[in-house]
Biopython code that builds the backbone (N, CA, C, O; Angstrom):
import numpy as np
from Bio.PDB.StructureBuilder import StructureBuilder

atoms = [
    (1, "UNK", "N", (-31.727, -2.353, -15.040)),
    (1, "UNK", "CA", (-31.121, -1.037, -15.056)),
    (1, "UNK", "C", (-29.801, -1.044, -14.291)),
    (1, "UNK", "O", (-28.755, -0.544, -14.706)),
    (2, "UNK", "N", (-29.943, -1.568, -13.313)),
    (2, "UNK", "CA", (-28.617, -1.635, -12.296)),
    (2, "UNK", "C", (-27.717, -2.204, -13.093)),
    (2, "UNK", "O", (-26.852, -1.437, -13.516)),
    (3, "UNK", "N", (-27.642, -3.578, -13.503)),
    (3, "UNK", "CA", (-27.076, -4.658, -14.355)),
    (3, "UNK", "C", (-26.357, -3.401, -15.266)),
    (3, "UNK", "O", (-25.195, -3.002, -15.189)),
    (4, "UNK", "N", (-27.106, -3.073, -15.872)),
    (4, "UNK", "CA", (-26.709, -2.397, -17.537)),
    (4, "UNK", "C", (-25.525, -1.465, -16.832)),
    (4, "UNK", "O", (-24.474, -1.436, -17.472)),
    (5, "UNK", "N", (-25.560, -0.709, -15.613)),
    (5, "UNK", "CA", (-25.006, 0.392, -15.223)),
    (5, "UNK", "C", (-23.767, -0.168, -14.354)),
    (5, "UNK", "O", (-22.777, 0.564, -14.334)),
    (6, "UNK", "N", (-23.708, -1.231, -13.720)),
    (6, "UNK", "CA", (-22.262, -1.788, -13.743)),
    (6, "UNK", "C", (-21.763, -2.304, -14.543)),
    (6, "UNK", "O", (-20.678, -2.598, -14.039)),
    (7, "UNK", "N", (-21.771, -2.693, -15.610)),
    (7, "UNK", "CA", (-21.331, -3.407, -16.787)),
    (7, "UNK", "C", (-21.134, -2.347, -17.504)),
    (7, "UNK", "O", (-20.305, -2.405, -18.412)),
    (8, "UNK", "N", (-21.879, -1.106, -17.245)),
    (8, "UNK", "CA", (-21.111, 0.066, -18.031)),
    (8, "UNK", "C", (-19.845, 0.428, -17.557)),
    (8, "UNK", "O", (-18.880, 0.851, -18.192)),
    (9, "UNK", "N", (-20.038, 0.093, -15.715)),
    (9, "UNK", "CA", (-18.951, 1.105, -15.296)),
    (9, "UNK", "C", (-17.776, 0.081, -15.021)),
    (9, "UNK", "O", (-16.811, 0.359, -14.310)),
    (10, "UNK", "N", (-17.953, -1.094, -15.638)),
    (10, "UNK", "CA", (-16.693, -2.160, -15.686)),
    (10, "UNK", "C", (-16.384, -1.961, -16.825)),
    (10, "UNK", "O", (-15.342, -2.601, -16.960)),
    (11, "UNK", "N", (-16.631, -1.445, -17.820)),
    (11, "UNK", "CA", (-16.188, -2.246, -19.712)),
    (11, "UNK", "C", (-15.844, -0.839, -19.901)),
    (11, "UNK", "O", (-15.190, -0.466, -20.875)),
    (12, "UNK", "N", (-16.312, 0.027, -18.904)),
    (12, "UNK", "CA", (-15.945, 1.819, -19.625)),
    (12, "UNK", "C", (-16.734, 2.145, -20.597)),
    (12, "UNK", "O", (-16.276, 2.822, -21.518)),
    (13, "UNK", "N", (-17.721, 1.846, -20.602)),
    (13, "UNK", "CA", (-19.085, 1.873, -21.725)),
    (13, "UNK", "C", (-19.814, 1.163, -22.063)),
    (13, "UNK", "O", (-19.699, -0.010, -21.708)),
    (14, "UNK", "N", (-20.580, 1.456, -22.663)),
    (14, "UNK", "CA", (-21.740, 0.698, -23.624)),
    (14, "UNK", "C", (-21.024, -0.493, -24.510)),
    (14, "UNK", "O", (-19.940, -0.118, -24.955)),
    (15, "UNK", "N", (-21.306, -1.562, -24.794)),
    (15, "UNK", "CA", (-20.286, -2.044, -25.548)),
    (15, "UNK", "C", (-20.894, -1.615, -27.097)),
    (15, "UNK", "O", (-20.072, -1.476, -28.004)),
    (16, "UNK", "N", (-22.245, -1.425, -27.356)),
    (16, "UNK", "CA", (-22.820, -1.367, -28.306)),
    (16, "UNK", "C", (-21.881, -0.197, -29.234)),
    (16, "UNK", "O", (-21.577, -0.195, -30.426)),
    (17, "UNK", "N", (-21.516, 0.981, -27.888)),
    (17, "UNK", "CA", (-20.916, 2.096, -28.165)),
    (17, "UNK", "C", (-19.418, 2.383, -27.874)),
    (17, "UNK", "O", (-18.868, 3.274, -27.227)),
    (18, "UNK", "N", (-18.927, 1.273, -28.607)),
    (18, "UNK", "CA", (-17.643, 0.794, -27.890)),
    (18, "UNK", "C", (-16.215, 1.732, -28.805)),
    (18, "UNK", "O", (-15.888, 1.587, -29.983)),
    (19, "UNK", "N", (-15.650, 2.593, -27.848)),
    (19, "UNK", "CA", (-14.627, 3.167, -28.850)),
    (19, "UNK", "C", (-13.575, 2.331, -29.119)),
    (19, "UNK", "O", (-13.309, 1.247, -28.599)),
    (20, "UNK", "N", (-12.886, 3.058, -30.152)),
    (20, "UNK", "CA", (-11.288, 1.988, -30.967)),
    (20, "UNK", "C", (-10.434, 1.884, -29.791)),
    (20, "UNK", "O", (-10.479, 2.875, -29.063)),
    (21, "UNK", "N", (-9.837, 1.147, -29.501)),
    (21, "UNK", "CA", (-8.885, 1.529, -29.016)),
    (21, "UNK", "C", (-7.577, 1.682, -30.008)),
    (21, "UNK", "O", (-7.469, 0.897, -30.949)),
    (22, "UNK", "N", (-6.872, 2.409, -29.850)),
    (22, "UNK", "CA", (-5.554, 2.964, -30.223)),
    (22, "UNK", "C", (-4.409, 3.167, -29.200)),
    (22, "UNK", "O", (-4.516, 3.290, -27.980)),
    (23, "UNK", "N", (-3.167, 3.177, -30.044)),
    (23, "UNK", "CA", (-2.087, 3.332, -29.222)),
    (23, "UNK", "C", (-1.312, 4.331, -30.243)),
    (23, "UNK", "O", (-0.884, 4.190, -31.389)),
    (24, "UNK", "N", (-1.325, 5.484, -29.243)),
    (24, "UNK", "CA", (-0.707, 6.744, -29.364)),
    (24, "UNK", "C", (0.491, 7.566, -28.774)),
    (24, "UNK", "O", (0.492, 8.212, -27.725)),
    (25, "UNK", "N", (1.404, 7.420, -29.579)),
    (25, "UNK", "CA", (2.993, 8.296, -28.536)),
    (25, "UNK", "C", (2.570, 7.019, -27.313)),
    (25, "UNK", "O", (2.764, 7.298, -26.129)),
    (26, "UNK", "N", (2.233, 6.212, -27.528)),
    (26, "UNK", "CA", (2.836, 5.016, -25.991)),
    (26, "UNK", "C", (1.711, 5.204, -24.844)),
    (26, "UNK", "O", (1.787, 5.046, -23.626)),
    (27, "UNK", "N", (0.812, 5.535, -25.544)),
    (27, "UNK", "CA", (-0.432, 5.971, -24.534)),
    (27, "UNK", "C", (-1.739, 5.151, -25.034)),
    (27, "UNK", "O", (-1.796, 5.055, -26.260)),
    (28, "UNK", "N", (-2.830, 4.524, -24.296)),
    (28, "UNK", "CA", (-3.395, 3.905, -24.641)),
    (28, "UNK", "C", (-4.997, 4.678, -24.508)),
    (28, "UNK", "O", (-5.332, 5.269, -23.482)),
    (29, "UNK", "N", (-5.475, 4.611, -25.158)),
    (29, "UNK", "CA", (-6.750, 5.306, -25.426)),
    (29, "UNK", "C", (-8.156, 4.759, -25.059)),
    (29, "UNK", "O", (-8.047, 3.616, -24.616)),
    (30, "UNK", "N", (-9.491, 5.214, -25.098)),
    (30, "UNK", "CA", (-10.291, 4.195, -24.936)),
    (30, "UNK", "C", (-10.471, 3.155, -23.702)),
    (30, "UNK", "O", (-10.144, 3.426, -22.547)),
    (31, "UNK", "N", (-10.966, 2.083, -24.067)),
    (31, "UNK", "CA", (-11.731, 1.704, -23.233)),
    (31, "UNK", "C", (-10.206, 0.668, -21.927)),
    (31, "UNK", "O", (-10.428, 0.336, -20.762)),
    (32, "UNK", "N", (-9.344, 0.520, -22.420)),
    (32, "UNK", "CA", (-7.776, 0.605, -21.637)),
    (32, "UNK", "C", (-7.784, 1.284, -20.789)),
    (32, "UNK", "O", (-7.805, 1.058, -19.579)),
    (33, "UNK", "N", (-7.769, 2.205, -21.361)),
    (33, "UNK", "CA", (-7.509, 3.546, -20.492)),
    (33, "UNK", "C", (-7.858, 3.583, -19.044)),
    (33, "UNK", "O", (-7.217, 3.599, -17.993)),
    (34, "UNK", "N", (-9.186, 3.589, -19.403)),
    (34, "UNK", "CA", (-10.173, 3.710, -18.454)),
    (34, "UNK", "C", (-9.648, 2.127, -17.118)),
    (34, "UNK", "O", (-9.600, 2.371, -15.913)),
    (35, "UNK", "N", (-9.338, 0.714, -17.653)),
    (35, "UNK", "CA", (-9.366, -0.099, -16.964)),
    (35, "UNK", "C", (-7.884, 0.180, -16.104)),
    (35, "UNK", "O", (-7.825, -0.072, -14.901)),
    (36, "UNK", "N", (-6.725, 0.716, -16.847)),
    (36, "UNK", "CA", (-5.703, 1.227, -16.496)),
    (36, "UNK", "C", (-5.877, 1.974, -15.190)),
    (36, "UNK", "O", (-5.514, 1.719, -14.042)),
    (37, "UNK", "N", (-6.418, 2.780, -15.626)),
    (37, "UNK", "CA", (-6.947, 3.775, -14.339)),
    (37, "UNK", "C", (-7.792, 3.142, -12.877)),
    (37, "UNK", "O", (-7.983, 3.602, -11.752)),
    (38, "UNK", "N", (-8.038, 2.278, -13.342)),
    (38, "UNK", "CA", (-8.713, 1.724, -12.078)),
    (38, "UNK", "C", (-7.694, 0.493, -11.664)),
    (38, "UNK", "O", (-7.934, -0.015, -10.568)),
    (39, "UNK", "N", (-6.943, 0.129, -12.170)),
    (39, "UNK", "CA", (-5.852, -0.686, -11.995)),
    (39, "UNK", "C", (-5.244, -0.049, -11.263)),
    (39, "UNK", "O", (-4.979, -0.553, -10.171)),
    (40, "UNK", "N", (-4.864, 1.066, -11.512)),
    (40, "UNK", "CA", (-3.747, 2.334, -11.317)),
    (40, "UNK", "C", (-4.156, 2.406, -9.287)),
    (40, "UNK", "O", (-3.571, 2.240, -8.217)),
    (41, "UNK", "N", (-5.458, 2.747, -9.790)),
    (41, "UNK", "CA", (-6.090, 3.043, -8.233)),
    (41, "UNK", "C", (-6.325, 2.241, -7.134)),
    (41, "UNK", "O", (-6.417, 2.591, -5.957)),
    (42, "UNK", "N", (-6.446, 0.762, -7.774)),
    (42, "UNK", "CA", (-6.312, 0.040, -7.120)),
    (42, "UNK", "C", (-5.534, -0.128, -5.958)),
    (42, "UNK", "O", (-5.780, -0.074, -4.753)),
    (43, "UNK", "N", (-3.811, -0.505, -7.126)),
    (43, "UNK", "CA", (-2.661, -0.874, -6.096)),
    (43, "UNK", "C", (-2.353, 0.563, -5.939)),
    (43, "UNK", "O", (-1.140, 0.453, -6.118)),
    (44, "UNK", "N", (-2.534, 1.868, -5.734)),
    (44, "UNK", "CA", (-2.494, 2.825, -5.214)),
    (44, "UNK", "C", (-2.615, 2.739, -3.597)),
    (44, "UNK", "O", (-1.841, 2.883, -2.650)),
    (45, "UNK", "N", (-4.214, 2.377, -3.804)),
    (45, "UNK", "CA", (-4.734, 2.038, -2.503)),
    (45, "UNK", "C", (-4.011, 1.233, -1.746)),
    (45, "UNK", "O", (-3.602, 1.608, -0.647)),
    (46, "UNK", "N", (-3.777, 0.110, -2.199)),
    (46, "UNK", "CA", (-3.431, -1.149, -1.473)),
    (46, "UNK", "C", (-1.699, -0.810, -0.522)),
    (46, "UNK", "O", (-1.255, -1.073, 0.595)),
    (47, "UNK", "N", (-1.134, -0.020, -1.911)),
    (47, "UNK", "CA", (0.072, 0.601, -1.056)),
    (47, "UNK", "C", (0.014, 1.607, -0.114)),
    (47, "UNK", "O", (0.862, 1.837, 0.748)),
    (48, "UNK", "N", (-0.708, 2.020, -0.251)),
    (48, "UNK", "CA", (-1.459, 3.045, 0.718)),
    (48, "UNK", "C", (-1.809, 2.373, 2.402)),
    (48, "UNK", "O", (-1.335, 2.656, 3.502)),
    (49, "UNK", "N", (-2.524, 1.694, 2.101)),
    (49, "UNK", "CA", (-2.561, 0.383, 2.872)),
    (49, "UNK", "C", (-1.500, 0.090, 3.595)),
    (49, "UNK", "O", (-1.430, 0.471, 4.763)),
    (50, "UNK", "N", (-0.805, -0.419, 3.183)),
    (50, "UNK", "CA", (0.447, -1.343, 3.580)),
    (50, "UNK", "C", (1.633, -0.691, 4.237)),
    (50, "UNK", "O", (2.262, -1.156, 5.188)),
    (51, "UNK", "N", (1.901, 0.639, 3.504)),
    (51, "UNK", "CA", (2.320, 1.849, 4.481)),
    (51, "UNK", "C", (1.739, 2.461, 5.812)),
    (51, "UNK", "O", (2.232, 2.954, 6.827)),
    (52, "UNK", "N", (0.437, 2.199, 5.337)),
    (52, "UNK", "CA", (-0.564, 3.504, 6.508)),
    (52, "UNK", "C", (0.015, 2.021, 8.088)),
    (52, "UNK", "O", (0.335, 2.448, 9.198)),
    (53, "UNK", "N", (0.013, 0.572, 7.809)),
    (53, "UNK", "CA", (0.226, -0.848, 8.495)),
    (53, "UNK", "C", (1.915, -0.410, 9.123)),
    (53, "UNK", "O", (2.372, 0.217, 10.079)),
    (54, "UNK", "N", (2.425, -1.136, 7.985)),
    (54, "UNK", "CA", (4.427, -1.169, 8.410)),
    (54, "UNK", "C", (4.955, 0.071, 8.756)),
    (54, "UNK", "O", (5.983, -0.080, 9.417)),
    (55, "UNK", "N", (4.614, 1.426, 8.543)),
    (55, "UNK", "CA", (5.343, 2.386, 8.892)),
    (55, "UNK", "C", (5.143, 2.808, 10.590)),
    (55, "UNK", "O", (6.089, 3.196, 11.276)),
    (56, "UNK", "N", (3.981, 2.680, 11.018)),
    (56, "UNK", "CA", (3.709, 2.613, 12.102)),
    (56, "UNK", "C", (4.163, 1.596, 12.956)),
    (56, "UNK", "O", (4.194, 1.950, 14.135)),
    (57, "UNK", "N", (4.508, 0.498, 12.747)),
    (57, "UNK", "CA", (4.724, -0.222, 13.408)),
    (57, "UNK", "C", (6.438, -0.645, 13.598)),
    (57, "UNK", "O", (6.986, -1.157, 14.574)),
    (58, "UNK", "N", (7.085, -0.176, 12.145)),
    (58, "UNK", "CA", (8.670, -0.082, 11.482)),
    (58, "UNK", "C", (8.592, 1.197, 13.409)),
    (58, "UNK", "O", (8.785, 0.644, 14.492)),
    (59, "UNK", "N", (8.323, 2.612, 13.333)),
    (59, "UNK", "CA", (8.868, 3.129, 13.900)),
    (59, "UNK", "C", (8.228, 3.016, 15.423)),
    (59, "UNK", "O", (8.746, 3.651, 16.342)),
    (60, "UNK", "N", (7.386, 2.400, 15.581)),
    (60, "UNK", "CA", (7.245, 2.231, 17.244)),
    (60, "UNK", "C", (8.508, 1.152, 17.576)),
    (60, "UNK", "O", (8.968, 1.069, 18.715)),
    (61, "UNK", "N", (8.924, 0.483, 16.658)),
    (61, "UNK", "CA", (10.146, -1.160, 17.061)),
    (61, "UNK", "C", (11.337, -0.440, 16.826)),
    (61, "UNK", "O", (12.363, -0.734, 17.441)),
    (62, "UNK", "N", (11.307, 0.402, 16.064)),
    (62, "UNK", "CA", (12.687, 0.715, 16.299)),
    (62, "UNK", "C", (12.843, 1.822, 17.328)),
    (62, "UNK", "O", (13.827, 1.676, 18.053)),
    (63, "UNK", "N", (12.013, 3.016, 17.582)),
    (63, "UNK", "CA", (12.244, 3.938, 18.415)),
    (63, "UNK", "C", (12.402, 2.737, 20.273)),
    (63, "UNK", "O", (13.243, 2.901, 21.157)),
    (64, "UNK", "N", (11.400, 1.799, 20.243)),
    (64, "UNK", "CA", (11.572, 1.197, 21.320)),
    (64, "UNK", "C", (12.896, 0.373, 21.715)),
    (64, "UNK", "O", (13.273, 0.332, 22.886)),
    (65, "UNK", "N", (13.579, -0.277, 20.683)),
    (65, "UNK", "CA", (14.663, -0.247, 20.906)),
    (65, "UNK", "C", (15.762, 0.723, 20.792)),
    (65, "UNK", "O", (16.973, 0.522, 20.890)),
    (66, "UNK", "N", (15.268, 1.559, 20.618)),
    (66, "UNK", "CA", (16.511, 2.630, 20.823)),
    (66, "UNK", "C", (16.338, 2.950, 22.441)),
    (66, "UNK", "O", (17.324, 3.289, 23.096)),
    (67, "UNK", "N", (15.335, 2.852, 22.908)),
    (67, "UNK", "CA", (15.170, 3.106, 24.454)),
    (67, "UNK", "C", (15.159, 1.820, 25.419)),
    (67, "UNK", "O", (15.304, 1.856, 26.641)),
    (68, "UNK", "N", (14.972, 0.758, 24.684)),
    (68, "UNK", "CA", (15.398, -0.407, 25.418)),
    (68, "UNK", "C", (16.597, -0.848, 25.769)),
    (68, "UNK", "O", (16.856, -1.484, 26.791)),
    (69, "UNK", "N", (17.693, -0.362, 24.530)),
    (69, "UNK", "CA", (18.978, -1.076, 24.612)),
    (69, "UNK", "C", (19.925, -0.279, 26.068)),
    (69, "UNK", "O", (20.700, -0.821, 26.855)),
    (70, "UNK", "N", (19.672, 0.534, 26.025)),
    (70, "UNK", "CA", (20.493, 1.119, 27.291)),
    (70, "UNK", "C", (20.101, 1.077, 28.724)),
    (70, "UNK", "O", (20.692, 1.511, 29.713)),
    (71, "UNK", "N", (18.923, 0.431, 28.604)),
    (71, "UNK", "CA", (18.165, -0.279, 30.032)),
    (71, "UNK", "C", (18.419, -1.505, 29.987)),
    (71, "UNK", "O", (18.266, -1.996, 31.105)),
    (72, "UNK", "N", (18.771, -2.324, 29.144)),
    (72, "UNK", "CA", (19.086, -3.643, 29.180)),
    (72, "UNK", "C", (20.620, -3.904, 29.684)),
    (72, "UNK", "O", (20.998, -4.810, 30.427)),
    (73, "UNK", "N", (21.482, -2.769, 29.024)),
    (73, "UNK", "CA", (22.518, -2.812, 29.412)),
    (73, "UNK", "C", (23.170, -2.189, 30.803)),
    (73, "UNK", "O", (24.367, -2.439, 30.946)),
    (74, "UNK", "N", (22.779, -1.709, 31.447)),
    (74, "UNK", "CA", (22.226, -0.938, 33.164)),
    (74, "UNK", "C", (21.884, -2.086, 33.648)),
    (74, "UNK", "O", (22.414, -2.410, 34.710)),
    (75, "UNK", "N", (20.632, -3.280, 32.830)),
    (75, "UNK", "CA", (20.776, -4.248, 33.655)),
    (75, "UNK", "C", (21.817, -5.047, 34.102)),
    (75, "UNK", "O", (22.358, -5.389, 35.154)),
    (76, "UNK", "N", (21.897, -5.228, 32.810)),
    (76, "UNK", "CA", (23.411, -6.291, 33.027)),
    (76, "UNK", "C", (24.105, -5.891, 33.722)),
    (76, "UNK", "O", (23.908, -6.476, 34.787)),
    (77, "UNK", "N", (24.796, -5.266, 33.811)),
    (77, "UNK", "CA", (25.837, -4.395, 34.861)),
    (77, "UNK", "C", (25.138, -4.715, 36.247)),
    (77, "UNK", "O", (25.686, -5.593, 36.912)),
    (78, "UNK", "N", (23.805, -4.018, 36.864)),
    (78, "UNK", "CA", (23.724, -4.154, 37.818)),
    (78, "UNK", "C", (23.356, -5.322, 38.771)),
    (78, "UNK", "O", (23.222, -5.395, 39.992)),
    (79, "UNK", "N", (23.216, -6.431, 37.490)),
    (79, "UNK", "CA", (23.238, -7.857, 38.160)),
    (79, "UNK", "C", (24.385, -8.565, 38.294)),
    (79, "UNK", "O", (24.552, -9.557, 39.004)),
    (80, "UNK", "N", (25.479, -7.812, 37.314)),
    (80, "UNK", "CA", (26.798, -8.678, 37.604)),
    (80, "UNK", "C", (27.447, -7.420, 39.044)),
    (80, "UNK", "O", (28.235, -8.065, 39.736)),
    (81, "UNK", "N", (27.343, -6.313, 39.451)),
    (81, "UNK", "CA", (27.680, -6.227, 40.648)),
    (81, "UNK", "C", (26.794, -7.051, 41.515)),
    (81, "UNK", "O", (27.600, -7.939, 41.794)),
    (82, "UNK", "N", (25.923, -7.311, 42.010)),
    (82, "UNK", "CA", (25.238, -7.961, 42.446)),
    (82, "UNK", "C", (25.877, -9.435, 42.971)),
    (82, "UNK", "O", (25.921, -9.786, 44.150)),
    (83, "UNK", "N", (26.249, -10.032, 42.082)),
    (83, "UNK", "CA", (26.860, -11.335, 41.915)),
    (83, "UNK", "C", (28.248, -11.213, 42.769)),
    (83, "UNK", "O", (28.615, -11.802, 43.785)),
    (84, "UNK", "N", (29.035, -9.965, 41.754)),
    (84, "UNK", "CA", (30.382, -10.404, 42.241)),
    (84, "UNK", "C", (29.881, -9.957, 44.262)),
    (84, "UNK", "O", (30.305, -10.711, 45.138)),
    (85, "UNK", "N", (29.398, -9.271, 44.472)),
    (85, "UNK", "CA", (29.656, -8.948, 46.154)),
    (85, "UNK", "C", (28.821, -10.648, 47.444)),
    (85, "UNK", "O", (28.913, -10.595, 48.670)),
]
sb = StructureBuilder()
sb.init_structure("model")
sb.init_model(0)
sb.init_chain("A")
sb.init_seg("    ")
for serial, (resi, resn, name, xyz) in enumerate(atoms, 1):
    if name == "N":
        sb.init_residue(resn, " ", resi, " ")
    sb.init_atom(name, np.array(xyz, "f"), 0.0, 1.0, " ", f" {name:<3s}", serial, name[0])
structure = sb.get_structure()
């Protein structure tokens, strides 16, 4: 029973009860369709993913150097007075 019921929900049906597929105005019908759609959702996810990763991390590196660079440069300065005295 299980078997029969993922193999339904991979093929998009019964195969016994298998519709045509057709291609309509550029649209694909049937049992496509259906794999399309889970294709679709797939790399949906995955970009989803990969944003929810690099965007967080894109703006903690850059906001930190925006607050690093002008402490670095305060340093410098205050080690070259340092030096020259």
């Amino acid at each position: 029973m299980l078997k029969s019921l993922i193999k339904a929900w991979e093929f998009g049906g019964n195969k016994n009860n298998k519709q045509k597929t057709s291609q309509a105005g550029g649209f694909l019908i049937g049992e496509n369709m259906f794999k399309i759609q889970k294709l679709d959702l797939l790399i949906s996810i995955y970009i989803g993913f990969l944003f929810s990763l690099i965007l967080p991390y894109w703006l903690l590196k850059y906001s930190m150097s925006i607050i690093e660079t002008p402490l670095v440069y305060l340093g410098v300065m205050w080690l070259r007075e340092e030096k020259r005295k």
